[in-house]
Wavefront OBJ file of the C-alpha trace (Angstrom):
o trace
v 153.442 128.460 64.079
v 154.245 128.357 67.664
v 151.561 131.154 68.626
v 149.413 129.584 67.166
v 150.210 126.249 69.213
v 150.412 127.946 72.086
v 146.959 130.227 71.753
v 145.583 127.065 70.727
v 146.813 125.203 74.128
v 145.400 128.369 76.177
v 141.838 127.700 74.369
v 141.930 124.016 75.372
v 142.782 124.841 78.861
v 140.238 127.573 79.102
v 137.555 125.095 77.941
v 138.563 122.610 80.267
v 138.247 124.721 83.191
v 134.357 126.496 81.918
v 133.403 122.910 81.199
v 134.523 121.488 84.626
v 133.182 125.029 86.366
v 129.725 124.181 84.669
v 129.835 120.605 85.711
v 130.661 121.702 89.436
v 127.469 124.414 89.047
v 125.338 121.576 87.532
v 126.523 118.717 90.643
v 126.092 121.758 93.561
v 123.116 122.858 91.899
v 121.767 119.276 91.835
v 122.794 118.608 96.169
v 119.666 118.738 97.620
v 118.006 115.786 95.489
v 121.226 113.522 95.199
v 120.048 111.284 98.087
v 116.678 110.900 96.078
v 117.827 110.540 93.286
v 120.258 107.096 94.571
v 117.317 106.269 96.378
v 115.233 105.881 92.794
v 118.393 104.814 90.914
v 118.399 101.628 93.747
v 114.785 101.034 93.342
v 115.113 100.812 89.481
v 118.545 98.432 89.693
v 116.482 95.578 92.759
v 113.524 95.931 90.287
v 115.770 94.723 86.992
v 117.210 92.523 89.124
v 113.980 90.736 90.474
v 113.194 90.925 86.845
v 115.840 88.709 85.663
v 115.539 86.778 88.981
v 111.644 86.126 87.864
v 112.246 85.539 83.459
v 115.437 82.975 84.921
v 112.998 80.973 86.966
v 110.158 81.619 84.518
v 111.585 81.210 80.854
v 115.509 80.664 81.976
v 118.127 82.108 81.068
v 116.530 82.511 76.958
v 114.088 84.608 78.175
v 116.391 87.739 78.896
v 117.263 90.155 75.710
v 119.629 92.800 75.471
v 116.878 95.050 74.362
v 115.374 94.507 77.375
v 118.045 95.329 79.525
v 118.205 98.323 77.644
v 115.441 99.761 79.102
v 116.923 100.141 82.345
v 118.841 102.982 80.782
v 115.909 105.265 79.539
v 114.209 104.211 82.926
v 116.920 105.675 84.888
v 117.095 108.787 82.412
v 113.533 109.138 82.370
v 113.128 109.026 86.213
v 115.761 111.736 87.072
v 115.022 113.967 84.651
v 111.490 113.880 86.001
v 113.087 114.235 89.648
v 115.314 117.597 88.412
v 112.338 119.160 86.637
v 110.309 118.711 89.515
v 112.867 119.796 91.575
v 112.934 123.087 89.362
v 109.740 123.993 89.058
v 109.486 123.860 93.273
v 112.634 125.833 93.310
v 112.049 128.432 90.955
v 107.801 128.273 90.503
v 105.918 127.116 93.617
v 108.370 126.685 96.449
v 107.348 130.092 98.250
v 103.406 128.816 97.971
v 103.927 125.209 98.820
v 106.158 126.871 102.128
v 102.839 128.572 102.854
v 101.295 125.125 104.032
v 103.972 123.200 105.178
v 107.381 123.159 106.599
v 108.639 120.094 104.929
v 111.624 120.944 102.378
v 111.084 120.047 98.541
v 107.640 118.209 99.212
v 106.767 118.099 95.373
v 110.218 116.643 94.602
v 109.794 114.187 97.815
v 106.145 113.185 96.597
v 107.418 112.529 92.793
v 110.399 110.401 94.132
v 107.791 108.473 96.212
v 105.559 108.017 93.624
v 108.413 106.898 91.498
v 109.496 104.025 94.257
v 106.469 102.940 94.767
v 105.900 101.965 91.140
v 109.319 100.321 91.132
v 108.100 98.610 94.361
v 105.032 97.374 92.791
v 106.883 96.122 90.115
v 109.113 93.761 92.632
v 106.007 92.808 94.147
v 104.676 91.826 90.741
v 107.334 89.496 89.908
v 108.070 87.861 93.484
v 104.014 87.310 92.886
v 104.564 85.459 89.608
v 107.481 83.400 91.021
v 106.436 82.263 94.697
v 102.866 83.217 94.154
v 102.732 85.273 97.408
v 102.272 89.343 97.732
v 105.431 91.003 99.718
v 103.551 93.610 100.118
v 100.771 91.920 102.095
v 103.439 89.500 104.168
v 105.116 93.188 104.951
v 101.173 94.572 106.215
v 101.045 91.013 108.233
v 104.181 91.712 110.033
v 102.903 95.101 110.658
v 100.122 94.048 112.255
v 101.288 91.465 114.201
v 104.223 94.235 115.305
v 100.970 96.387 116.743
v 99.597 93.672 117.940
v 102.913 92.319 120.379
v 103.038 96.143 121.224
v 99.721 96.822 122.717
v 99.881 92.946 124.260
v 103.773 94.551 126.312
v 102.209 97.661 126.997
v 98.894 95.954 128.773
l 1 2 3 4 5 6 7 8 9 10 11 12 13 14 15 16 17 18 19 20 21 22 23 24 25 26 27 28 29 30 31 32 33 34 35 36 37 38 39 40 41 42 43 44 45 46 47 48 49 50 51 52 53 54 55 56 57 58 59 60 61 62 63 64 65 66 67 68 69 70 71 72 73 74 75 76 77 78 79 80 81 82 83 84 85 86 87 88 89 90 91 92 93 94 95 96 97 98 99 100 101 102 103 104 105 106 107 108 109 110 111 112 113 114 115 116 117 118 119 120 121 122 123 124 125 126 127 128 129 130 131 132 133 134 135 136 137 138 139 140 141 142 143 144 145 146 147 148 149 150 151 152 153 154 155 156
């Protein structure tokens, strides 16, 4: 009975250590794209909280559902699973053509996390829209322009 207990304990441990050995492969696999992939994570998080910023002002505090909420977790599953296959295919499919063209490290997986933020970004826009009926993103292309504008006027 006590071989058994202790073959038993050796198992255990030697699934511990190929599960935490796969997990390391899996997290240094995954380096490269971990600053994208908090980058997206952050964009999702300000957008569900403008959301319940905008349905608390809106509808108050009624308006916001657990299932709603929810969502937030298949968003963030959704969006980095999108990031790693990207990230895969460049690695292992069409990273030698795309470093043809360009110089630029993991473009596709830089363009997909763009395009990702940028709908997350709409979506803030969206609600700040519905609650103070003014665009961030134009006030942000105002200050742009009046930011070229002082810097031509210094350098005259």
């Amino acid at each position: 009975m006590s071989v058994l207990k202790q073959e038993s304990s050796l198992l255990l441990i030697n699934f511990k250590n190929s599960i935490s050995t796969l997990l390391l492969l899996v997290v240094g696999f995954l380096t490269p794209i971990t600053p994208l992939i908090i980058v997206v994570i952050f964009s999702i998080v300000a957008d569900t909280i403008m959301g319940l910023f905008r349905t608390k002002k809106l509808k108050g505090w009624k308006g916001v559902t657990s299932n709603k909420l929810s969502n937030i977790i298949s968003k963030i599953f959704m969006y980095c699973g999108a990031l790693i296959l990207f990230f895969c295919i460049e690695k292992f499919v069409i990273g030698d053509i795309i470093g043809q063209f360009t110089t630029i490290p993991l473009l596709m997986t830089k363009l997909v996390a763009a395009t990702l933020i940028s709908i997350e970004i709409k979506s803030i826009d969206e609600s700040y829209q519905l609650i103070y009926k003014k665009s961030l993103i134009d006030a942000f292309k105002k200050l742009v322009t009046r930011g070229k504008s002082l810097k031509s006027e210094i350098e005259e």
